[in-house]
Backbone as a ProteinNet text record, in pm:
[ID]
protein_1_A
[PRIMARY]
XXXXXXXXXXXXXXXXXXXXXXXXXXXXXXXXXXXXXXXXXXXXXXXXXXXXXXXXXXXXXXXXXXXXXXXXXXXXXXXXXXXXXXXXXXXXXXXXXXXXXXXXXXXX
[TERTIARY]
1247.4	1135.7	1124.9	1177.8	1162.7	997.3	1032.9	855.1	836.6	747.6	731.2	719.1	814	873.5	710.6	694.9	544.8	657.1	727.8	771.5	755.3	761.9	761.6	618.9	536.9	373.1	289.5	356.1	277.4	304.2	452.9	526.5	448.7	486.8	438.4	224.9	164.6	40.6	12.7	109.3	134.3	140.9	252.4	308.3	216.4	139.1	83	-89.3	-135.9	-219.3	-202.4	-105.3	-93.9	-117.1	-34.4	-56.8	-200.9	-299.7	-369.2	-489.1	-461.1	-585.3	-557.5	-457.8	-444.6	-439.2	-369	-339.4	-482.1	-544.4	-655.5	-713.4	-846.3	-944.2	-1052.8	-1064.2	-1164.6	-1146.8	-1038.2	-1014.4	-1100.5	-1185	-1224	-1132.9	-1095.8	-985.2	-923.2	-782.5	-713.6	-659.4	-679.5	-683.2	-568.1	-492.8	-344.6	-380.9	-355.6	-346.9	-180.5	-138	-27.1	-28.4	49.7	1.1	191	249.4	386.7	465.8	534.4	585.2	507.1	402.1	316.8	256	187.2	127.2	-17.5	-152.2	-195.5	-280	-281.5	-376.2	-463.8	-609.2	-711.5	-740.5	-817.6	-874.5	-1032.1	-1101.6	-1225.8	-1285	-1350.8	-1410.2	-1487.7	-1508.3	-1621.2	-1729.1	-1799.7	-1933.1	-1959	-1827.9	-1833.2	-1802	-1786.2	-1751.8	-1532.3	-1492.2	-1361.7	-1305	-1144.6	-1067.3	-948.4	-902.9	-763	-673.1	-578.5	-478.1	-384.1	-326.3	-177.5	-146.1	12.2	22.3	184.9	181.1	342.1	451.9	578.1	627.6	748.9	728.9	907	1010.8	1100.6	1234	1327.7	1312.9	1410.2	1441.4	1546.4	1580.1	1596.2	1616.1	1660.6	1561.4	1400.1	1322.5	1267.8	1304.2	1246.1	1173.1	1064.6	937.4	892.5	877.1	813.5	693.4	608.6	508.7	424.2	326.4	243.6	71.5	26.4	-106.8	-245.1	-360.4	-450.3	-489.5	-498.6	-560.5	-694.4	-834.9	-934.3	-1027.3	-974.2	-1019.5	-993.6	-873.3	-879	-841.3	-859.4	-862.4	-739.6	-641	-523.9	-373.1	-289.8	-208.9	-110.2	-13.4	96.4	183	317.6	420.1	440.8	484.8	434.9	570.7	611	709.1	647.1	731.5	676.1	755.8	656.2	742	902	975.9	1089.2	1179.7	1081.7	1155.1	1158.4	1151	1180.6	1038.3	1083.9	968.2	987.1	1098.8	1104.5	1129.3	1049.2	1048.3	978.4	928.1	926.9	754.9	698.8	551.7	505.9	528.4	465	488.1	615.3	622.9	494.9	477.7	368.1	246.5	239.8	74.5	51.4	125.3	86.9	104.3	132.7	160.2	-23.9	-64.8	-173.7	-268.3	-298.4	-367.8	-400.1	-255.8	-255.1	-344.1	-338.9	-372.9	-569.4	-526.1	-702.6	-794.9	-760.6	-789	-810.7	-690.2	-672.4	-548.4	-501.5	-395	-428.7	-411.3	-448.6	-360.4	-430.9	-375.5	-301.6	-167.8	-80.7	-4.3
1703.4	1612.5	1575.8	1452.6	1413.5	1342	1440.9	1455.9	1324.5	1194.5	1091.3	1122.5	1082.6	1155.7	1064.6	1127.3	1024.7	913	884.4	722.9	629.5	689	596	560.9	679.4	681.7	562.7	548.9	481.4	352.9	367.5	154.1	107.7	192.9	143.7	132.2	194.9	168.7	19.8	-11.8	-104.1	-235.9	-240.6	-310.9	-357	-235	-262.3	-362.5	-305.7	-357.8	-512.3	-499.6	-681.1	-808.8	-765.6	-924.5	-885.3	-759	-769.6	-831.7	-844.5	-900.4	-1089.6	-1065.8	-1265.3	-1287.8	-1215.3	-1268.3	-1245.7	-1120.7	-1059.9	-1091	-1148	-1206.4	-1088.6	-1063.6	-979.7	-793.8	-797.3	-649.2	-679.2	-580.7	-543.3	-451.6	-385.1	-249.6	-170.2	-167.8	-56.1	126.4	211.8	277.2	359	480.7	530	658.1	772.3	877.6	942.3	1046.8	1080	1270.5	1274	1398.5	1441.3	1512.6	1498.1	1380.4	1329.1	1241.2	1121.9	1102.7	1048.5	964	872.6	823.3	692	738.2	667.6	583.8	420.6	308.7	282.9	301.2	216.2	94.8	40	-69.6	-52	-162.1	-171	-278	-305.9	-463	-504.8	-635.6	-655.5	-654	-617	-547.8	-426.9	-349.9	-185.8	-114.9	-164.2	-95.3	-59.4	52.6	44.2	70.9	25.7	9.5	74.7	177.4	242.7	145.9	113.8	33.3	45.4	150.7	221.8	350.2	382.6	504.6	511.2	511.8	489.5	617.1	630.9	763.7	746.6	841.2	820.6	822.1	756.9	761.6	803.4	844.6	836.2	780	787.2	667.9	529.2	517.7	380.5	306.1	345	212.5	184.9	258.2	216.9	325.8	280.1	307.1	309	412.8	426.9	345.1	289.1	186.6	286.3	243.1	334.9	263.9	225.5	188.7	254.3	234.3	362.8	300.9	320.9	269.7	256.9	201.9	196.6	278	282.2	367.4	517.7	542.5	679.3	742.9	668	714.1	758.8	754.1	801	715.1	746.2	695.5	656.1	591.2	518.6	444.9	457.4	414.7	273.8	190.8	18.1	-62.8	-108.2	-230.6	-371.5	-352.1	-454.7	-573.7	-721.2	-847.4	-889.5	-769.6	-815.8	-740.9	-695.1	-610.1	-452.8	-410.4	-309.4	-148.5	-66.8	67	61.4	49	34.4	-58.1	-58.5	-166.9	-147.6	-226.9	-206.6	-221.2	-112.6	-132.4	-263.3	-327.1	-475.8	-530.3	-500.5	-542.5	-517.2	-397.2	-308.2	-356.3	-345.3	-450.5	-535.4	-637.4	-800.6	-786.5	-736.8	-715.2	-603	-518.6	-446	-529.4	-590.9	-691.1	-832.6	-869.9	-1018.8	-958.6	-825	-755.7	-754.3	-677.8	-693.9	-746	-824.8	-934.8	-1031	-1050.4	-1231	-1297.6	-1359.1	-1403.8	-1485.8	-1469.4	-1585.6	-1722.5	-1807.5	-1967	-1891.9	-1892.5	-1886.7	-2039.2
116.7	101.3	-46.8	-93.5	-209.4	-257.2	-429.7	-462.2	-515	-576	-603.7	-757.2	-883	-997.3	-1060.8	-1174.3	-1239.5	-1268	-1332.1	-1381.2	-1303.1	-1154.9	-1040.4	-996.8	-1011.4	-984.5	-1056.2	-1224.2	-1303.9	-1260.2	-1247.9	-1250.9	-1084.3	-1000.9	-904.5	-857	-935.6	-955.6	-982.9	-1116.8	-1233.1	-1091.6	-1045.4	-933.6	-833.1	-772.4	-700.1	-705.7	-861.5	-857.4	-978.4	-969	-1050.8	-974	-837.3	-747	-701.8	-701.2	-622	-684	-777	-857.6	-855	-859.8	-830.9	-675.3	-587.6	-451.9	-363.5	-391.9	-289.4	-368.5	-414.6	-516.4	-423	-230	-258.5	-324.1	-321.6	-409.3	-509.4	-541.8	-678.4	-783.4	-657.8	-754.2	-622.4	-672.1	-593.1	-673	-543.2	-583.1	-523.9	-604.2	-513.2	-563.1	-454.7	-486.6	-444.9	-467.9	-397.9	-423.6	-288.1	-264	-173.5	-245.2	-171.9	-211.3	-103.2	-109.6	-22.7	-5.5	6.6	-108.9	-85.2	-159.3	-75.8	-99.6	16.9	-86.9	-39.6	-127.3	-21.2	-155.3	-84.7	-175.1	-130.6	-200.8	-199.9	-307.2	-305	-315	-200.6	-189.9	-299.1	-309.3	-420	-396.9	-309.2	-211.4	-263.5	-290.2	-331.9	-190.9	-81.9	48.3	-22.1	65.3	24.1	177	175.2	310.9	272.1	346	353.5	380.5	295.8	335.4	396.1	322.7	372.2	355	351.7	297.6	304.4	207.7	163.7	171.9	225.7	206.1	154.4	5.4	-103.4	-19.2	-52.8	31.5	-65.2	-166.3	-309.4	-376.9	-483.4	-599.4	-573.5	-416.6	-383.8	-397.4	-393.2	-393.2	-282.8	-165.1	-34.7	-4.2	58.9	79.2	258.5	293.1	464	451.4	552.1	545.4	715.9	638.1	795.1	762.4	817.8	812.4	825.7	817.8	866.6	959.1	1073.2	1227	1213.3	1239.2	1234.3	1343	1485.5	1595.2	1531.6	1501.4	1461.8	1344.4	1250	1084.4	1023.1	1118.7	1121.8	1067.1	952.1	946.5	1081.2	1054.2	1194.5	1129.7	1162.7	1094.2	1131.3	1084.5	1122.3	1032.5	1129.4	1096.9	1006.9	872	763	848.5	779.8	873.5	818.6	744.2	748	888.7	951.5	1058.8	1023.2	925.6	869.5	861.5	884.1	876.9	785	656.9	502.3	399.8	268	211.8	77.2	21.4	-110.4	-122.3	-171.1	-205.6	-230.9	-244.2	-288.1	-140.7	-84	67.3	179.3	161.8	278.8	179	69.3	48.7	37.8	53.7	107.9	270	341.3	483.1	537.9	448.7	476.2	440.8	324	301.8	366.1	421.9	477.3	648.8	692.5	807.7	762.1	680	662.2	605.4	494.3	449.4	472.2	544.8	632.4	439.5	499.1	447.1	322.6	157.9	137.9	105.9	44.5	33.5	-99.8	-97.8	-223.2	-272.8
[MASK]
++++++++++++++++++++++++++++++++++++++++++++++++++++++++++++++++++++++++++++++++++++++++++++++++++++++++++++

């Protein structure tokens, strides 16, 4: 079980929250914790309410990333096919795909 190294923790924080501030205008702020090879993002509305987005799982040096969502009936992560077809993909992949899900899509 590969651990998520910090170089990768910071860039991909970095990553994650750059488009979210231009693409999701209602994000106020995202937030990532990681625990293992895990790593789970929430976000925070500009209301101040916050929504589990995802939850990402290291795959190693390659860059690819497991994608799993948090279900709303049962609070529970679930592994979920990003729209390139793929259970794996690149963090920026699974949060425009979690976002365009709960958000609603925006006008780019």
């Amino acid at each position: 079980m590969p651990i998520v190294p910090e170089s990768i923790k910071s860039s991909h924080a970095q990553k994650l929250t750059a488009r979210a501030r231009t693409a999701w205008p209602q994000l106020a702020a995202v937030y990532i914790r990681h625990r293992g090879q895990f790593a789970y993002v929430d976000g925070e509305l500009a209301d101040g309410d916050s929504i589990k987005l995802m939850r990402l799982r290291y795959g190693g040096p390659g860059g690819t990333w497991g994608f799993a969502l948090c279900l709303a009936r049962t609070d529970k992560y679930e592994g979920t096919i990003l729209p390139t077809g793929s259970f794996v993909g690149t963090p920026e992949e699974a949060r425009d795909c979690a976002c365009g899900l709960y958000l609603a899509t925006p006008d780019i």
